[in-house]
C-alpha positions in Angstrom: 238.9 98.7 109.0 236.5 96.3 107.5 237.7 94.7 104.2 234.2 93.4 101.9 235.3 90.3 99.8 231.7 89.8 99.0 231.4 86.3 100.8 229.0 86.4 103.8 230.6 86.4 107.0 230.5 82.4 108.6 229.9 81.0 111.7 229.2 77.7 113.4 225.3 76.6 113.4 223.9 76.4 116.8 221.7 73.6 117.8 218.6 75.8 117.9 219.4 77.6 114.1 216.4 77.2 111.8 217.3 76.7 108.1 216.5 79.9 106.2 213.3 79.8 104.7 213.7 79.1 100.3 213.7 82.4 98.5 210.0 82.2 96.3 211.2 82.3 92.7 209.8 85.5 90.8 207.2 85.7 88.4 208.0 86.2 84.5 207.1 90.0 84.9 208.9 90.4 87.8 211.7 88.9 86.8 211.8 91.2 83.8 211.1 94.1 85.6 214.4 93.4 87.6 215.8 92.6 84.7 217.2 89.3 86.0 217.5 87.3 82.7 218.5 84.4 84.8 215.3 84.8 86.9 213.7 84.9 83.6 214.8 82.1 82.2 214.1 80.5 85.3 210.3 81.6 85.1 210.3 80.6 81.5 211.1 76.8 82.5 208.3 76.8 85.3 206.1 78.0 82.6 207.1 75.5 80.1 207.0 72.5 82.1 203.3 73.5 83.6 202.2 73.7 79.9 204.2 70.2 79.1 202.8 69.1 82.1 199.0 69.6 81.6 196.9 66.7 80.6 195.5 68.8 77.7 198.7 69.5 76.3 198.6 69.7 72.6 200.8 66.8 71.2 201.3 69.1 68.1 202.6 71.5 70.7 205.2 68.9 73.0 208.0 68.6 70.4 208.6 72.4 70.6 207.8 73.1 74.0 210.4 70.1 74.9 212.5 71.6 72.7 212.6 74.9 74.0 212.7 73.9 77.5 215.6 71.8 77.1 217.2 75.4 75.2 216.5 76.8 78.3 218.2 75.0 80.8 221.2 74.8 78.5 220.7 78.6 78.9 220.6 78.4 82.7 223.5 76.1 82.5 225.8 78.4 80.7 225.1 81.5 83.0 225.5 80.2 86.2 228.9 78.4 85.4 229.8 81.5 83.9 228.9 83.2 87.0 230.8 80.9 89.0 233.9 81.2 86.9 233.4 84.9 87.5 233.3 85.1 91.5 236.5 82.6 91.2 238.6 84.8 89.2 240.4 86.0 91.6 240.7 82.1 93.6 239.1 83.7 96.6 242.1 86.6 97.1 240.8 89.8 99.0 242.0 93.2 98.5 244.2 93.1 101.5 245.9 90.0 99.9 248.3 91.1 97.7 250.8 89.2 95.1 254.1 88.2 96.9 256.2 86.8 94.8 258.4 85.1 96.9 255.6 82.9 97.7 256.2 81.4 94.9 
């Protein structure tokens, strides 16, 4: 009987392991055709820090951009935490671990 917990199964690294190659971030589009917003958002601050970036950057344009690319990572911010508050809900308990109260 296999019990899923949703955490990968471990094991020690062997001398010879390679690291796993980085996952390539999504586009904008695909991001929003997966409908990932936190990919999204993600693609929205590569985006914004290109334009910020770029030598011919409209100083008109930098106050908003900054702003909107500081918004974002706020944005980022907020989901993953949330996220991790979420996957520690339960403080890593499987199904097969259930309450005893005279652990207590």
């Amino acid at each position: 009987m296999t019990i899923v917990t949703g955490k990968p199964n471990l094991r020690a690294v062997r001398p010879d392991d390679e690291p796993p190659a980085p996952k390539k971030p999504l586009t904008l589009i695909e991001a929003a055709e997966a409908d990932d917003h936190l990919a999204e958002l993600k693609a929205m601050r590569q985006i914004l820090a290109r334009a910020l970036s770029a030598p011919n950057c409209p100083p008109r344009d930098m106050a908003a951009l900054s702003r909107r690319q500081l918004e974002i990572g706020r944005e980022i911010d907020a989901l993953v935490a949330a996220a991790e508050r979420e996957a520690d809900v339960n403080h890593g308990a499987t199904e097969a671990e259930a309450w005893d109260e005279s652990a207590i």
